[in-house]
Structures are given as structure tokens and as C-alpha cells.
Kinemage of the C-alpha trace (Angstrom):
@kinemage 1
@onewidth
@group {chain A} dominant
@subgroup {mainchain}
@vectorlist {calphas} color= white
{ca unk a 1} P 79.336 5.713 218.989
{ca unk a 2} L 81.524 5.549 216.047
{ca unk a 3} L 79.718 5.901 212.596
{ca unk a 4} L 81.861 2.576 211.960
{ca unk a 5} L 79.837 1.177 214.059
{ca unk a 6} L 76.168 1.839 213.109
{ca unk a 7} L 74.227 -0.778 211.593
{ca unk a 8} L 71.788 -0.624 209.053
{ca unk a 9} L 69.297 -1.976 211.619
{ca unk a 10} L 69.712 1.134 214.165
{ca unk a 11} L 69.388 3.598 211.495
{ca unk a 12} L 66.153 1.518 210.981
{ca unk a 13} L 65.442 2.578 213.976
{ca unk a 14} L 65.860 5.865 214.155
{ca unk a 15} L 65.247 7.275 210.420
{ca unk a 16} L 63.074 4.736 209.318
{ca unk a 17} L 65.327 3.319 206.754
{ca unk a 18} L 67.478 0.353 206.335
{ca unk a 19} L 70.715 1.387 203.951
{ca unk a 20} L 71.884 -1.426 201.648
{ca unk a 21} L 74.820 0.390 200.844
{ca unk a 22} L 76.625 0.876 204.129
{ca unk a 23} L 79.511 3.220 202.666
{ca unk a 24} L 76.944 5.428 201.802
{ca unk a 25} L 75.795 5.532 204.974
{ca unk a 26} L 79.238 5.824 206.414
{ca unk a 27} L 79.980 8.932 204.405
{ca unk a 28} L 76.693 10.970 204.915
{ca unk a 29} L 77.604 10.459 208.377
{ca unk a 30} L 81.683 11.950 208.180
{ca unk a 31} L 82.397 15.444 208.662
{ca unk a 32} L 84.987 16.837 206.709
{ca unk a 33} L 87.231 18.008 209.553
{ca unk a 34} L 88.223 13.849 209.363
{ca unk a 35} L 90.448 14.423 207.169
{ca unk a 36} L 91.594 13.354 203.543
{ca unk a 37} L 91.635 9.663 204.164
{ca unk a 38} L 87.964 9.587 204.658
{ca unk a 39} L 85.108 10.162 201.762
{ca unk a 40} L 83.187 13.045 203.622
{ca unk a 41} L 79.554 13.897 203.020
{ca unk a 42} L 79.858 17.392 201.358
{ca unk a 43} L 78.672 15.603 198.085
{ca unk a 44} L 75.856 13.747 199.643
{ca unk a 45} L 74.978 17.011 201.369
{ca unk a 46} L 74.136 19.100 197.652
{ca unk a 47} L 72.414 16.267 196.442
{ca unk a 48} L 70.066 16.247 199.451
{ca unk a 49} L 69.699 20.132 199.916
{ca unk a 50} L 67.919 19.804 196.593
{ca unk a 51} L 66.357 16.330 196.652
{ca unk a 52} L 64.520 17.505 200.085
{ca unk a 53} L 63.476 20.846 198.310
{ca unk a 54} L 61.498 18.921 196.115
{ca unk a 55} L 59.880 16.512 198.497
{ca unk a 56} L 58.818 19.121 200.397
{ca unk a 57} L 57.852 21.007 197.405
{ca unk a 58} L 55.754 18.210 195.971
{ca unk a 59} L 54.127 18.039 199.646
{ca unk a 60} L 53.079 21.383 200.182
{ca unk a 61} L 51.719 21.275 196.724
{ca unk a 62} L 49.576 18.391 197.671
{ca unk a 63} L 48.579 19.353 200.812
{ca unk a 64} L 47.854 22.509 200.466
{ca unk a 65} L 45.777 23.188 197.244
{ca unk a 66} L 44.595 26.825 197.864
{ca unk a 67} L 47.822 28.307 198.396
{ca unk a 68} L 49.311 30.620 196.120
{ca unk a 69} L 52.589 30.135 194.931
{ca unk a 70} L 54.314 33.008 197.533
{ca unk a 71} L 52.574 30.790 200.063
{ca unk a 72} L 54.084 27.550 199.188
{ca unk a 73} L 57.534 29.091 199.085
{ca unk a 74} L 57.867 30.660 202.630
{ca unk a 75} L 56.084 27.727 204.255
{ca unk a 76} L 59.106 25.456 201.997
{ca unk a 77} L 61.581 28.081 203.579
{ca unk a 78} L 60.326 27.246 206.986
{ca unk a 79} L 60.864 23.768 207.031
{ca unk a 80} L 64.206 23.762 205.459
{ca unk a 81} L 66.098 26.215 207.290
{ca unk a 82} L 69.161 25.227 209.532
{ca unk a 83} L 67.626 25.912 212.469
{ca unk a 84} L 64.839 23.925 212.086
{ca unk a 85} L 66.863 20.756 210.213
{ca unk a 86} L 69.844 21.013 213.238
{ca unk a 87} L 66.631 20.257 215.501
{ca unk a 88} L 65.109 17.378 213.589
{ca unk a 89} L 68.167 15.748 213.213
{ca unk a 90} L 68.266 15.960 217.017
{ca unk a 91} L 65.119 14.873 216.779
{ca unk a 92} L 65.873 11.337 215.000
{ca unk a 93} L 69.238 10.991 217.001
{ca unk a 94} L 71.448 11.053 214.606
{ca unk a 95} L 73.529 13.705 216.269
{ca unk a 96} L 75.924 11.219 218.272
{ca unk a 97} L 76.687 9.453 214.905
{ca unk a 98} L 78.417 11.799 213.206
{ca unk a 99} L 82.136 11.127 212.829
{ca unk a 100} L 84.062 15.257 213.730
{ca unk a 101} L 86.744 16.433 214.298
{ca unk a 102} L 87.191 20.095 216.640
{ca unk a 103} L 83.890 21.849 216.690
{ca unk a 104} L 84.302 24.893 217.992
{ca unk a 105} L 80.526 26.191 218.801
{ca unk a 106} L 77.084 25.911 218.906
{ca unk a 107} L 76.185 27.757 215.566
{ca unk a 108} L 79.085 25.164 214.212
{ca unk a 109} L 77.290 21.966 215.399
{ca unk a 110} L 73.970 23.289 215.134
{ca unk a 111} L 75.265 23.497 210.902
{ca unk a 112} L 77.164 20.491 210.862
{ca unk a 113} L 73.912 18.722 212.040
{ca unk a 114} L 71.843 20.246 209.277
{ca unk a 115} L 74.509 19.044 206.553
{ca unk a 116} L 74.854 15.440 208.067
{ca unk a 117} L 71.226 15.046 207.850
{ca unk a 118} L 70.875 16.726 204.161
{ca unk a 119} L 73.154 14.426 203.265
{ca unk a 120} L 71.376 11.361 204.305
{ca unk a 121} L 68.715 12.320 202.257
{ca unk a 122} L 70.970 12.097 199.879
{ca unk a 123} L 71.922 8.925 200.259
{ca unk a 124} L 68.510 7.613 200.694
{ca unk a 125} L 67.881 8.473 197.308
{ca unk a 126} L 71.132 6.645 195.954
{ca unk a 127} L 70.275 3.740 197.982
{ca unk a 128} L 66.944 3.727 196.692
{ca unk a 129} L 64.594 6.198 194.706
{ca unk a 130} L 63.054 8.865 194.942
{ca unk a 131} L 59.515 7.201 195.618
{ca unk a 132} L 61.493 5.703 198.696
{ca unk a 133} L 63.268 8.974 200.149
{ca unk a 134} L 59.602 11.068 200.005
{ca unk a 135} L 57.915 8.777 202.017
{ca unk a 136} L 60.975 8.499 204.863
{ca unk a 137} L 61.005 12.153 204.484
{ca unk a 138} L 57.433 13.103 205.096
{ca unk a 139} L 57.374 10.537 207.812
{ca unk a 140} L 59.908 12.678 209.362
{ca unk a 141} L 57.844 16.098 209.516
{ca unk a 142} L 55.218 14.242 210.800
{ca unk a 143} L 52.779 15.900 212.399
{ca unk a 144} L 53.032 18.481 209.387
{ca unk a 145} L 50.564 21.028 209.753
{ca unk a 146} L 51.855 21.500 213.683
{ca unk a 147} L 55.370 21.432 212.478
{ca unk a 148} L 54.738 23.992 210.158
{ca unk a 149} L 52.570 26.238 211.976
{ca unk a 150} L 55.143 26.149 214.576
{ca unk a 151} L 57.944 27.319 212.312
{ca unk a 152} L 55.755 29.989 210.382
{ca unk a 153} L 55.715 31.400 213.857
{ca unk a 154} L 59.409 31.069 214.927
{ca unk a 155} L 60.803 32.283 211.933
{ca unk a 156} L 61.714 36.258 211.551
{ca unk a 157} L 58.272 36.834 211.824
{ca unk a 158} L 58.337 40.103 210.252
{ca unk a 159} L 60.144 38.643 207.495
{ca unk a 160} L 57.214 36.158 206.840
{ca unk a 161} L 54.401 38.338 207.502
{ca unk a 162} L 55.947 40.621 204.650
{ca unk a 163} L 56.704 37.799 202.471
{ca unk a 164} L 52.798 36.959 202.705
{ca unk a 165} L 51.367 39.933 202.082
{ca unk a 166} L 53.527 40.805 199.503
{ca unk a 167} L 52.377 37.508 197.448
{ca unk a 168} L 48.681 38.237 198.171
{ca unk a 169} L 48.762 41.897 197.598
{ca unk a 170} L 52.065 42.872 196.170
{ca unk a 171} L 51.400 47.233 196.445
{ca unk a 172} L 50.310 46.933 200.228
{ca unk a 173} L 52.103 48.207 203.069
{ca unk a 174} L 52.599 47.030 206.545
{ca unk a 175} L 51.757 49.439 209.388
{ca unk a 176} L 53.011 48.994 212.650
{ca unk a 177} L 51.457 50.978 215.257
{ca unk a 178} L 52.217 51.620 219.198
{ca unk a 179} L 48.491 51.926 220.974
{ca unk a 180} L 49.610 51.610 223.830
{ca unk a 181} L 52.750 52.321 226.538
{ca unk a 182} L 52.073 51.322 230.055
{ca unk a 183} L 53.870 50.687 233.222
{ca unk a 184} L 56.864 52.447 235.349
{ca unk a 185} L 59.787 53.977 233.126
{ca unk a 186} L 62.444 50.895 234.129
{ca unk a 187} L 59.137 48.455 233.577
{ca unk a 188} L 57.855 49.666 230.539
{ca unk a 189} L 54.968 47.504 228.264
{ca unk a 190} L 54.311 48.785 224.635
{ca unk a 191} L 51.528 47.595 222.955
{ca unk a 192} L 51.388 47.261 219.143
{ca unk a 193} L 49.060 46.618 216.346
{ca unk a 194} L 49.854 45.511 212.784
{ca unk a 195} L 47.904 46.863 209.879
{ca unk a 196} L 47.687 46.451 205.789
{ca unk a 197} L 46.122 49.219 205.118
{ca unk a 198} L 43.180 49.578 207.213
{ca unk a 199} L 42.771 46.050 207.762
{ca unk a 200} L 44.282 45.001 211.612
{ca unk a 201} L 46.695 41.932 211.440
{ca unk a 202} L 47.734 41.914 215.139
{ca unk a 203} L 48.846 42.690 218.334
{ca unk a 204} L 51.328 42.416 220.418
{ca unk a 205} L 52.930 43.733 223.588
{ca unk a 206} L 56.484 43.212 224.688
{ca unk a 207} L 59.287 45.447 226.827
{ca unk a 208} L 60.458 47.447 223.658
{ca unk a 209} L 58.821 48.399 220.887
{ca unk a 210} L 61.082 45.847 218.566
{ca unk a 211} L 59.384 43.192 220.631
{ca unk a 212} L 55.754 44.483 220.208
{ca unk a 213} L 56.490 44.787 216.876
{ca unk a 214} L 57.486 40.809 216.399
{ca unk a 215} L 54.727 39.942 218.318
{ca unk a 216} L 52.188 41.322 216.514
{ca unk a 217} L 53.599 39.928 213.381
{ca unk a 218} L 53.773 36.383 215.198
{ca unk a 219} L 49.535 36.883 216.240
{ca unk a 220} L 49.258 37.893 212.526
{ca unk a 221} L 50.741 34.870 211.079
{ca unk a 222} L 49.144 32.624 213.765
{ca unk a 223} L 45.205 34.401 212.823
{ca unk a 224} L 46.111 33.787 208.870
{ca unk a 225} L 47.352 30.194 209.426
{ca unk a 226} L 44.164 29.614 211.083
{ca unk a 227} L 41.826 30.668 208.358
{ca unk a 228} L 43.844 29.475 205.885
{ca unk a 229} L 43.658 26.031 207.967
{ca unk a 230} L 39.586 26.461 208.064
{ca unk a 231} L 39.578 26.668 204.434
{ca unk a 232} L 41.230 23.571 203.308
């Protein structure tokens, strides 16, 4: 379907907004590989990078009252990288409506999907306010705290495991320890467990020891997601 084509009333549909300004639509929608004669949404797109940073800012603020300020940012970081924005604009099947020209590959689309639906953020809040764009917005990441806990969990685990320990106890240091190394030499199973300090974190198995190690910092972020669930 041509972006032309898409009425106010399927977006509606499938965002949970009707646009009163249809060019604005139109242009969040249209790639830049379309060429000079058409307004293309690289504008839109910088205005809702930062417009979705702070509903999601203001939301995990809200929601999450006990967190400490480290916290807050790497669970923001999850829910706005590309990865994770390519899929929800899959999601709300928006995909099909965006007007491109020669996309090469995956990583390509997968950004191009994550810009088109930036910038219809953006152009929810120029159609509207910003009242308006946080509630479409949240509506979107609905159910949150799954959302979230799925993403803290996909996301360079080892990365966010540091990140959080580093906000709650800035001189610790990770440990990452094999315990274990089983099976036949072509079929071998390590076994790893994560420590701060003497405190265990996790632990995880996995056919080398870089997959043990990502494991265990997955079970990690899954047991302190948990608690920190049970105490809000």
C-alpha cells in the first residue's frame, strides 16, 4: 500500500491515533531514498528520538519509584534501541506503509523501520501535544513490565548486568567463574557462575565459555528484576 493511500482512519487502527494533518502523516511515513521531490521524515525522526526519550523517561519515573537513577537509564536504553523499535513498529504494522526506495538488507530495513516509527512520534506531537503522544505511546509498550523484562534480558546482557552494578555499587567487580566443564571434547558444556564480590549473581551453562558467561549474566538480570519487581 502506498503511504498516499493511508487514511487517517487505518492509522486509527493500527497506532491508535487519528492524524488531522495528513502531510504530516505522509512524510513520517517517506524514506529519503524517494527522492528530492518528496518532504522525507528525517526531521520528524529527531524530533521523535527525543520526544519518546522523555515519555519513556517520565514513565519509568512513575512507575518505578525505587529505582535509582543508573536503573532508570538502562531500562530507558532497553526500550529505545533499534532493535527493539524495528520490532514494535512491526508490531503496529506500519512496516508496509512506508514509501522506499532500494533497501539493500535486513540491518537496513530493520533501521529504516525504527526511524519511520520515531518519526511518527514526532508527528503525533505536532498534530497534537504532548499530553496526546504519551498516552499513544505508553499504549504502545503495553504490557510494560513484560516488555521490559524481556528486553533487560535480550540486550548485551553483560553490558547491562555491568551497567547495574556499577550504579548500585560503583567500586565492585564482576567475577565470572567456570564450575563446571562436562561432556565429550566435540560436545562440550561449561558451566558458569557470576559473582560481585562474594555475592553469586548467576549461572549459566552454554557450549563455550562466551555463552556461559551471557547466560549467567541473563539469570542475573532475570533474579534482580524479580526482587526489584517484589519490592514495588
Amino acid at each position: 500500500m502506498s503511504n498516499d493511500a493511508v487514511s487517517p482512519g487505518t492509522m486509527k487502527k493500527l497506532i491508535g491515533y487519528r492524524f488531522r494533518r495528513k502531510e504530516l502523516l505522509r512524510t513520517a511515513l517517506t524514506h529519503p531514498s524517494c527522492g528530492e521531490g518528496f518532504a522525507n521524515y528525517e526531521r520528524l525522526e529527531f524530533l521523535g528520538d527525543t520526544i519518546l526519550a522523555s515519555v519513556l523517561a517520565e514513565e519509568l519515573y512513575r512507575r518505578y519509584p525505587n529505582k535509582s537513577e543508573g536503573d532508570l537509564s538502562m531500562y530507558k536504553t532497553a526500550l529505545t534501541n533499534g532493535r527493539f523499535l524495528a520490532e514494535l513498529a512491526k508490531e503496529l504494522q506500519i512496516v508496509p506503509l512506508i514509501k522506499v526506495q532500494g533497501v539493500a538488507n535486513a540491518q537496513q530495513r530493520d533501521s529504516i523501520h525504527e526511524n519511520a516509527l520515531e518519526a511518527i512520534v514526532g508527528a503525533i506531537f505536532l498534530d497534537s501535544r504532548y499530553g496526546k503522544v504519551r498516552k499513544v505511546v505508553v499504549r504502545w509498550y503495553e504490557p510494560f513490565d513484560k516488555r521490559l523484562e524481556k528486553e533487560l534480558k535480550r540486550s548485551n546482557p553483560k553490558g547491562r548486568i555491568q551497567e547495574l552494578i556499577c550504579s548500585l555499587r560503583p567500586s565492585a567487580v564482576l567475577d565470572y567463574r567456570l564450575i563446571a566443564e562436562t561432556g565429550e571434547d566435540h560436545e562440550r558444556v561449561y558451566s558458569v557462575a557470576l559473582y560481585c564480590e562474594k555475592e553469586l549473581l548467576g549461572i549459566g551453562s552454554g557450549s563455550s565459555m562466551k555463552v556461559a558467561e551471557k547466560n549467567a549474566a541473563f539469570h542475573a538480570l532475570e533474579v534482580i528484576f524479580q526482587r526489584a519487581k517484589l519490592q514495588i
